[in-house]
VEXDREN-2710 file (C-alpha; in Angstrom, 1 decimal):
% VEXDREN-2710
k/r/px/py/pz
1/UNK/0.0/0.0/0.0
2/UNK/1.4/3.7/-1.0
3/UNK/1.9/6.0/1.9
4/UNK/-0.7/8.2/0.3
5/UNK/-3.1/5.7/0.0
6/UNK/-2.2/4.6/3.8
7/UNK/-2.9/8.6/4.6
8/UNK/-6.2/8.5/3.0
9/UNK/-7.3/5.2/4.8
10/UNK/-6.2/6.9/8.1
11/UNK/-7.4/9.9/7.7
12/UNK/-11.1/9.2/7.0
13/UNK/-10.9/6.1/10.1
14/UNK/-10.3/9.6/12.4
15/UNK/-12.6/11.4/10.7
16/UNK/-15.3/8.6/11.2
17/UNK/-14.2/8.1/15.0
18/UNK/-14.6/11.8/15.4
19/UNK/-18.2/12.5/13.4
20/UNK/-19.3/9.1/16.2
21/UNK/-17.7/10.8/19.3
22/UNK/-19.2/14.3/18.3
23/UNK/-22.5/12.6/17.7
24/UNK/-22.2/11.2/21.3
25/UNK/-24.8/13.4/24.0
26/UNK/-22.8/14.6/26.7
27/UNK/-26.3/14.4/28.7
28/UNK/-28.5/11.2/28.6
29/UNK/-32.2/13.0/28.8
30/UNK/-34.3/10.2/30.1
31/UNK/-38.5/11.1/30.2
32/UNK/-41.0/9.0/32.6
33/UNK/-44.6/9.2/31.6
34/UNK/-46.2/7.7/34.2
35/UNK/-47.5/7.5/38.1
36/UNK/-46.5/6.3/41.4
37/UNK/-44.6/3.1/39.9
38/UNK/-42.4/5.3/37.7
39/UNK/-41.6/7.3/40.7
40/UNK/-40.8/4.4/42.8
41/UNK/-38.4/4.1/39.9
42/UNK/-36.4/6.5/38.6
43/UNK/-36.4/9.5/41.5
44/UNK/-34.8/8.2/44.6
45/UNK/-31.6/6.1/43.4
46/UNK/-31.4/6.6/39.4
47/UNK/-29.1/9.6/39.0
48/UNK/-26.9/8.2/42.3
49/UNK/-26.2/5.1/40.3
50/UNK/-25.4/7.0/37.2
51/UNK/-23.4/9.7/38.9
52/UNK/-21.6/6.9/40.3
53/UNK/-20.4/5.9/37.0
54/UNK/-19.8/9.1/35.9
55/UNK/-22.6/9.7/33.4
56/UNK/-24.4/12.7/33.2
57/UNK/-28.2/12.0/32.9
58/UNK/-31.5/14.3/33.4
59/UNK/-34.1/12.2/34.3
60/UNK/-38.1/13.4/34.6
61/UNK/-41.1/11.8/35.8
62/UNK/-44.5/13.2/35.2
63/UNK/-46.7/12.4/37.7
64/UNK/-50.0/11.6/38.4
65/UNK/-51.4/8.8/41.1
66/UNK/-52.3/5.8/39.5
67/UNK/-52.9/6.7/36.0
68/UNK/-53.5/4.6/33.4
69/UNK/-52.7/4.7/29.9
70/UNK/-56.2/5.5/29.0
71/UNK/-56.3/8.8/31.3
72/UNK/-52.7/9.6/29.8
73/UNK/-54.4/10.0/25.8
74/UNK/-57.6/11.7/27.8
75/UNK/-54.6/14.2/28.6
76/UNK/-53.3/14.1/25.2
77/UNK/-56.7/15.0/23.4
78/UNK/-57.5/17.7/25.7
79/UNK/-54.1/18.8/26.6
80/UNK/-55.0/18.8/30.2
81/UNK/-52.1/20.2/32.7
82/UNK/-53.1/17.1/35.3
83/UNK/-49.2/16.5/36.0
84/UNK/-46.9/17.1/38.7
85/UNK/-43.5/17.3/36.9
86/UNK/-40.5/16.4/38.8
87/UNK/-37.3/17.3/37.2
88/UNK/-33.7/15.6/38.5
89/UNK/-31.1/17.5/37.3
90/UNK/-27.2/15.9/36.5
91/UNK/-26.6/17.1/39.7
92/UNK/-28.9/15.4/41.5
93/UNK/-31.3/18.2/42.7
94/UNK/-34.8/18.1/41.9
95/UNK/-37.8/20.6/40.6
96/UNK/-41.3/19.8/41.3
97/UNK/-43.8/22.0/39.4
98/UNK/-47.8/21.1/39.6
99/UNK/-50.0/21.7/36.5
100/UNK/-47.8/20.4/33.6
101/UNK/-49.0/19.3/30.3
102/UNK/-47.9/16.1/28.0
103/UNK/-47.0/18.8/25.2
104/UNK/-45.2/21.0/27.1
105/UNK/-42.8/18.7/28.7
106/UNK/-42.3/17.1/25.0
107/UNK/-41.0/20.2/24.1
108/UNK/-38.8/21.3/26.6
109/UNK/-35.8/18.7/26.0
110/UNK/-34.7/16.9/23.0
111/UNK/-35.4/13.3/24.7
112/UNK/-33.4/10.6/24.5
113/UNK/-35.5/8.1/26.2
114/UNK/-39.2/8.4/26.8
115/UNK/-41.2/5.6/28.7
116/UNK/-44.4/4.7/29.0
117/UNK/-46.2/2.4/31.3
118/UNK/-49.4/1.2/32.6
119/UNK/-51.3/1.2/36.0
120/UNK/-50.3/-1.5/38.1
121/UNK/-53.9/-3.2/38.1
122/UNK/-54.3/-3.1/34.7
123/UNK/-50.4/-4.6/34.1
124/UNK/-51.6/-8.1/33.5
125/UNK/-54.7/-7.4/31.6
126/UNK/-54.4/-7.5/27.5
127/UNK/-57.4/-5.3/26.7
128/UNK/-56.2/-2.2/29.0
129/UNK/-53.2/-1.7/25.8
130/UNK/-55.7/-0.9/23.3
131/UNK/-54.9/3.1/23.6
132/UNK/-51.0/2.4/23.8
133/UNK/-50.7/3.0/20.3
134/UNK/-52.1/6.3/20.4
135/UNK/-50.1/7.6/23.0
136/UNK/-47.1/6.0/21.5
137/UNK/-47.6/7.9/18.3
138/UNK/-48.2/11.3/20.1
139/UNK/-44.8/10.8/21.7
140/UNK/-43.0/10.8/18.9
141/UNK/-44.4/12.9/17.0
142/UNK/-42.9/15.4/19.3
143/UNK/-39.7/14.0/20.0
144/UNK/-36.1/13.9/18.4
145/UNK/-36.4/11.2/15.3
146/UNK/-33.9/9.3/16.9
147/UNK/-35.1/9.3/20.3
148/UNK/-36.2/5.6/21.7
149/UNK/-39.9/5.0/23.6
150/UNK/-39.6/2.1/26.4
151/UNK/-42.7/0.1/28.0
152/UNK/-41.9/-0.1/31.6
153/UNK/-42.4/-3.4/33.0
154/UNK/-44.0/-3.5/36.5
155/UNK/-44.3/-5.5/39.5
156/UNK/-46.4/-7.8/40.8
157/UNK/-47.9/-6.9/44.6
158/UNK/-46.9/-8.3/47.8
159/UNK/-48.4/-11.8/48.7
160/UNK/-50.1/-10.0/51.3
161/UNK/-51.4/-6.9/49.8
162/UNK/-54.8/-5.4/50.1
163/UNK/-54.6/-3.3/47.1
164/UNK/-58.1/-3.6/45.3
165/UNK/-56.6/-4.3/42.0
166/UNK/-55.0/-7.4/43.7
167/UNK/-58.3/-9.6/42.3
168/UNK/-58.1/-9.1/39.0
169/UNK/-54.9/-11.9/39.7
170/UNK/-56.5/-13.7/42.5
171/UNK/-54.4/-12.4/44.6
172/UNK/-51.6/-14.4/43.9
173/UNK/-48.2/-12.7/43.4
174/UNK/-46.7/-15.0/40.8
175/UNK/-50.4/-15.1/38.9
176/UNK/-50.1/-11.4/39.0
177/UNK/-46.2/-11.6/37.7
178/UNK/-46.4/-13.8/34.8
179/UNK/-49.9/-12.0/34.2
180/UNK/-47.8/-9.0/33.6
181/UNK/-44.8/-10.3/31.9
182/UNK/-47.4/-12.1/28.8
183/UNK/-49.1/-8.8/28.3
184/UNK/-46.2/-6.7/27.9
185/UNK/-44.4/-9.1/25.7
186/UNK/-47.5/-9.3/23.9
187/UNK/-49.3/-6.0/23.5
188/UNK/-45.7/-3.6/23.5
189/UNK/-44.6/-5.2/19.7
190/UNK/-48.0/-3.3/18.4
191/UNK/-46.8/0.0/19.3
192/UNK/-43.7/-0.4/18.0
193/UNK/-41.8/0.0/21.0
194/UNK/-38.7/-2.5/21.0
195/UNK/-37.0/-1.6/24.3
196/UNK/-38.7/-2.8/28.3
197/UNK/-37.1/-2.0/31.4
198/UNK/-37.9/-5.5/33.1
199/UNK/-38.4/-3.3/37.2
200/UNK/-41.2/-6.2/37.6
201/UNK/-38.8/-9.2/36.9
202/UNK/-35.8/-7.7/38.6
203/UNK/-38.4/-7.4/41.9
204/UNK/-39.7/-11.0/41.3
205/UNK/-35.7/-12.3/41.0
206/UNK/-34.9/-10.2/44.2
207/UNK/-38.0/-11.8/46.0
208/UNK/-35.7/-15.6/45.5
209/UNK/-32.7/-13.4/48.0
210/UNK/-32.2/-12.8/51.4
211/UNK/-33.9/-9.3/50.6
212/UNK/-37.2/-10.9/51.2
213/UNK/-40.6/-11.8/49.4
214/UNK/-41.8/-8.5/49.9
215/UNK/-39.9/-5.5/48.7
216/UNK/-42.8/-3.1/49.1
217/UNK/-43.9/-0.6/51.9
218/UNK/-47.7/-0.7/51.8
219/UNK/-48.4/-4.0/49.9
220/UNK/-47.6/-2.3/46.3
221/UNK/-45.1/0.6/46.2
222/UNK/-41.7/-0.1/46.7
223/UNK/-39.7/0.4/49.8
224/UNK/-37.3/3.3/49.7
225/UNK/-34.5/1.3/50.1
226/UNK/-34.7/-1.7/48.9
227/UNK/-37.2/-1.8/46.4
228/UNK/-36.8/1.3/44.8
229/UNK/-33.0/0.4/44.8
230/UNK/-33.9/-2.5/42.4
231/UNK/-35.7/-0.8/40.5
232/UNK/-33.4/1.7/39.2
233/UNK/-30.6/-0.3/38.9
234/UNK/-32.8/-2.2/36.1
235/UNK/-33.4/1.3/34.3
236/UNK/-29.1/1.4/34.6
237/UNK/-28.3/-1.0/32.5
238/UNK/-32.3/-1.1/30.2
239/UNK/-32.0/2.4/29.5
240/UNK/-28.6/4.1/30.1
241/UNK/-26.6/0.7/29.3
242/UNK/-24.7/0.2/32.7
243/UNK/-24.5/-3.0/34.3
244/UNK/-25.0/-2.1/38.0
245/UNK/-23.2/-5.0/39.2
246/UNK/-20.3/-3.8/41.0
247/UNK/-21.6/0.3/41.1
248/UNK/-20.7/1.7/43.9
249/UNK/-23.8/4.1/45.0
250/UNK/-25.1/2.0/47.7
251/UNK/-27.7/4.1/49.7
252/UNK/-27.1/4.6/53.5
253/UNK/-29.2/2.1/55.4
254/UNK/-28.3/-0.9/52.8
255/UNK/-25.4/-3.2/53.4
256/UNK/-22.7/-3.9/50.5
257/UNK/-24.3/-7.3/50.2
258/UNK/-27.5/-6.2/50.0
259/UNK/-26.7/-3.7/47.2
260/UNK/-24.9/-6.7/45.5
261/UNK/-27.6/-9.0/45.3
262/UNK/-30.1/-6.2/44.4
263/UNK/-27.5/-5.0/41.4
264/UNK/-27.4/-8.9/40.4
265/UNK/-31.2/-9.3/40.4
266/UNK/-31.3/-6.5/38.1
267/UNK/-28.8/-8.0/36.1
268/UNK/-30.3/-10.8/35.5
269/UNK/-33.4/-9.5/34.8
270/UNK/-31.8/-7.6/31.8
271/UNK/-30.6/-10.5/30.8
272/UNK/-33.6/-12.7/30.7
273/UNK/-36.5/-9.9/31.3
274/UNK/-39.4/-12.9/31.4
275/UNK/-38.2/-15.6/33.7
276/UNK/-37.5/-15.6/37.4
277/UNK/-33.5/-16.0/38.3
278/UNK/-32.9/-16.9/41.7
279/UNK/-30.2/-14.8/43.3
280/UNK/-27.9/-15.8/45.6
END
């Protein structure tokens, strides 16, 4: 090969490395359309975990108390401002304004990640989807062309919950979990969202560890600690592409081995988002 030619070859091979780095945000904007399960989420231990890895990431939740996908494209079509917005910056430090709109929030960032979700009580149930579609399509038509939508998965309740929505699974935890896990593999393909954050599964894997079948602090939310701790570290590695194992945010109140066997249960959930892996 001529030393010109060699000079060409390099040259565009820097060229290309550059345009990729350049096209790399130095801010991950992630965008939670949801309720009390997407809080549970992505507020309380998200940005420690990514700060921890040294990743800049702005992460919002819009709020509303057990809303279901159905309320959310009743919001849409009337552009109602029934949100609370709560904003986590890269710094860790959160905004919380009441009265926020679906449109407005779409506007105010250029998105990386947006997910949706549905209310807990309607997780399992096939014919509580048929709006996702909608609401899927009024995201991005208001979003970056390459920004990515993402179903969140959720959780199944405690065995010994009281929550009302409880009967629609019998009341039965693993009913309830694999209830869940067929519908969102099911119903998410016909929206055309290819990307689930598996919080339910990593939750169901913890439930097999010394953290305890329960994981919750009223039957159905998560615990602060422990709970929400899961959680999040399966939005690490679903949606900002971290493996948690190993990270070393580990909230005061949890041990070192309870952060590792909540970081694996994660993991593992990732890795196999529709079957229960028992963590040791």
């Amino acid at each position: 090969m001529s030393m010109k030619k060699f000079l060409a070859i390099l040259c565009l091979v820097v060229v290309s490395a550059l345009s990729s780095w350049a096209a790399k945000p130095d801010t991950l904007k992630v965008l939670a359309i949801g309720n009390s399960f997407s809080e549970d989420a992505v507020e309380q231990h998200l940005s420690g975990l990514a700060r921890a890895e040294g990743l800049n990431v702005i992460i919002c939740n819009m709020y509303i108390g057990g809303c279901s996908i159905e309320r959310h494209v009743k919001n849409l079509r009337g552009n109602i401002p029934d949100y609370r917005y709560r904003k986590i910056d890269v710094n860790g430090k959160m905004t919380e304004v009441w009265g926020y709109t679906l449109e407005k929030v779409l506007a105010e960032e250029d998105w990386d990640y947006i997910s949706l979700q549905q209310a807990s009580h309607y997780s399992g149930l096939p014919e509580s989807y048929a709006l996702l579609p909608e609401l899927a399509e009024y995201v991005r038509a208001r979003v970056p062309e390459d920004a990515e939508l993402v179903f969140h998965q959720t959780w199944a309740y405690a065995e010994t919950s009281d929550h009302g929505g409880f009967v629609n699974y019998d009341r039965d935890q693993m009913k309830m979990y694999k209830a869940i896990v067929s519908t969102v593999n099911q119903e998410i393909p016909k929206s055309g969202i290819k990307l689930i954050v598996p919080s339910g599964t990593a939750i169901q894997n913890a439930r097999t560890s010394a953290l305890g079948n329960d994981l919750t602090r009223d039957g159905f939310h998560l615990s602060f600690l422990h709970g929400r701790y899961i959680a999040s570290c399966a939005w690490l590695e679903a949606v900002v592409g971290v493996n948690p194992v190993g990270n070393s945010y580990c909230p005061d109140g949890m041990t070192a081995e309870e952060c590792r066997l909540a970081q694996k249960a994660a993991h593992k959930a990732v890795k196999k988002p529709s079957k229960v892996s028992v963590i040791k």
